[in-house]
N, C-alpha and C positions, 0 to 999 in steps of 0.2 A: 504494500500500500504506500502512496508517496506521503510525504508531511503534510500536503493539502489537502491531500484528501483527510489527512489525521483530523486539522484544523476545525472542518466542519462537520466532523461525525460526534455530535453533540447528544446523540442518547446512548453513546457508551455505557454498557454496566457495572464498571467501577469507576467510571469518570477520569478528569484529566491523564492519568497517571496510566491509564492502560492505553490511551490513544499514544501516549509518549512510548509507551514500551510497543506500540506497535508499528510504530514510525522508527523505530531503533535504538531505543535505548537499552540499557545493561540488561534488564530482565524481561523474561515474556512473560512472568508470572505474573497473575493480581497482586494489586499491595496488600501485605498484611498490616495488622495493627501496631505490631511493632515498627514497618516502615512510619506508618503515616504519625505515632508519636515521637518518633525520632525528626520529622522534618519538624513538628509542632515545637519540639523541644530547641530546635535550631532558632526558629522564627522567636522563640520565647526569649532566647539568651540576649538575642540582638537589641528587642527591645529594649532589657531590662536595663541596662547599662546606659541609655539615652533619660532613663526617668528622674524626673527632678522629684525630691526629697521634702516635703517640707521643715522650717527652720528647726524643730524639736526633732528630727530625723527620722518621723513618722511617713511611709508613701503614702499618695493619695489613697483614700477607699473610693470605689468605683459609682459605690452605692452611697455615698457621701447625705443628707438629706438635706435637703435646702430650707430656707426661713432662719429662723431666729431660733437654738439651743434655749432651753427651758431655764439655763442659769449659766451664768457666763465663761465659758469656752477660755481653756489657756491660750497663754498669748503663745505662739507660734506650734500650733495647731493646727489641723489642715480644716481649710471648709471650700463648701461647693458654689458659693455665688459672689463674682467677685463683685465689690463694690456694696454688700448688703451691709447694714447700720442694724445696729442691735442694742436700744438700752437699756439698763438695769437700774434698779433701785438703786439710790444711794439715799447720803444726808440731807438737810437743808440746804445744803448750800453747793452741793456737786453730786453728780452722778456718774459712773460708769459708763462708757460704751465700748463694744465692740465690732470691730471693722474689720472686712474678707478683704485681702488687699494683695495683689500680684507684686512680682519681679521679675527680672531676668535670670538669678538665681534659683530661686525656690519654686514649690508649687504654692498655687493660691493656699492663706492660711490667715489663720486668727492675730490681729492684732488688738492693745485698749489703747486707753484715752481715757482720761478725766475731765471731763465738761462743766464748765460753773454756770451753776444755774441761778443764782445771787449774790451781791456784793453789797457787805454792810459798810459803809464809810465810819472812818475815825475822825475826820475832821483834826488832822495835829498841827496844820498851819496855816498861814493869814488867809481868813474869811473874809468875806462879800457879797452882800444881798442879790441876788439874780430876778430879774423882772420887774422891776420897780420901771413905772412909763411904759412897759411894751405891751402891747397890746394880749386881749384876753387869752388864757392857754388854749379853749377852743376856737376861736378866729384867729390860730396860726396855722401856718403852713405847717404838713404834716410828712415827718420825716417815716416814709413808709418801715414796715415789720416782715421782712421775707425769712423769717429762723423757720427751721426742720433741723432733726436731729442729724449731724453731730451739733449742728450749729443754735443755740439756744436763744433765745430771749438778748438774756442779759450780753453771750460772747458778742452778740451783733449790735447790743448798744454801747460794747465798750468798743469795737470798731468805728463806731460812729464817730463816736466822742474823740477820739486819735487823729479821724480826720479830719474835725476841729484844728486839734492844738496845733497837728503839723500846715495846717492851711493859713495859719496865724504866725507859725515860726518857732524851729527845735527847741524844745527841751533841754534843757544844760544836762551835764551831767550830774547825778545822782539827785535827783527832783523827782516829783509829782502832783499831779493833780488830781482832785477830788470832784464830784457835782453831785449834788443832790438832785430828786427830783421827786414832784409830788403829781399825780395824776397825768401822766408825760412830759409834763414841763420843768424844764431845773428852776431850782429856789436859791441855792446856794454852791458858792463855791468857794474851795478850799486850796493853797499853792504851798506847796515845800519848797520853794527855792532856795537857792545862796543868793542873797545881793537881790530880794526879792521887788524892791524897788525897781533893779535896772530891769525890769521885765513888766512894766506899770504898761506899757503898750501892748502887749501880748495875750497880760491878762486881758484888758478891754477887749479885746479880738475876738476873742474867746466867749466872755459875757457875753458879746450883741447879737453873735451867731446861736449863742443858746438862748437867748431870748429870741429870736426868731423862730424858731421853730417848736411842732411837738410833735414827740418821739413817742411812735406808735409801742414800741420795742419796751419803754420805762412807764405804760401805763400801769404794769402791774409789779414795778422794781422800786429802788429807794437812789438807786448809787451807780456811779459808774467813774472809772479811774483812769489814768494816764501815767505810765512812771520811767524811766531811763533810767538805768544803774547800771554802772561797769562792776560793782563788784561781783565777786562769786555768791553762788547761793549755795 
């Protein structure tokens, strides 16, 4: 029989391997079981040596289940959906999450994170009334609320607020700032600087742009901060 002809005698009754041994290869016999685990076991070896590990040096399970584990997943554990958000219970004032997250190393796997879901202010340096002359907290403009977990309430009004100060001009080293706020709008603020005078402009900057607006984000929060440190934590 010629190879073309092999080619398309597709109802052979041991399939591929016998149209091969009839075309001319090494045996004319059917394959037995031990052939066809031995090529299995070839195909197997190749793989295995390509598969990535995840970090805890667990391989993937194939059956992985997807969603959200019932309590939270070590960090460098393998899971099945990259990019899924997962959060847990914590305290008043932070919670846990965990996030399936890829590389070019590993296989997808479990990482955390610690989320702040509130910030109570200390108020430890020179105050200043906020709103006095601007106009009512609800006839401001309203600085919209786009948080979903990882990303919280409060993370995204302390984002806000940073765009403030740096829109106004940096922060010295080893400072910060404070703002209070009552039903979205800041009431007060508070500055740790050195030389907190030579920053009499900045603060103002700061004031007039939180009096301008209300922050959808601190309708149901107290505080939000700002702070530059070189030193180590």
């Amino acid at each position: 029989m010629s190879r073309a002809a092999c080619l398309v005698r597709t109802s052979c009754a041991y399939g591929a391997l016998v149209c091969l041994s009839a075309c001319g290869a090494s045996s004319s016999k059917p394959p037995t079981a031990a052939d066809a685990g031995s090529e299995a076991g070839a195909g197997g070896d190749a793989g295995a040596g390509s598969a990535k590990s995840c970090p805890n040096g667990d391989l993937p399970n194939p059956v992985l289940a997807l969603g959200c584990p019932a309590s939270i997943p070590d960090a460098g554990s393998c899971c099945a959906q990259v990019g899924l958000s997962c959060p847990y219970p914590g305290g008043a004032m932070s919670h846990p999450v965990a996030l399936c997250v890829d590389d070019s190393v590993h296989a997808p796997s479990w990482g955390q994170t610690t989320v702040l879901d509130r910030l109570v202010c200390t108020f430890s340096g020179t105050e200043s009334t906020l709103g006095v002359g601007a106009g009512a907290c609800s006839e401001r403009n309203v600085e919209p609320c786009g948080a979903h977990d990882p990303i919280t309430p409060q993370t995204l009004l302390q984002s806000q607020f940073s765009t403030i100060v740096d829109g106004c001009g940096a922060l010295p080293d080893e400072s910060s700032l404070q703002v209070e706020f009552r039903g979205g709008c800041a009431t007060r603020l508070s500055a740790s600087l050195p030389g907190a005078a030579d920053y009499a402009v900045m603060l103002s900057c700061v004031g007039k742009a939180l009096d301008a607006l209300h922050f959808a984000c601190a309708d149901d929060l107290d505080c939000a901060s700002v702070e530059r440190s070189t030193l180590p934590r």
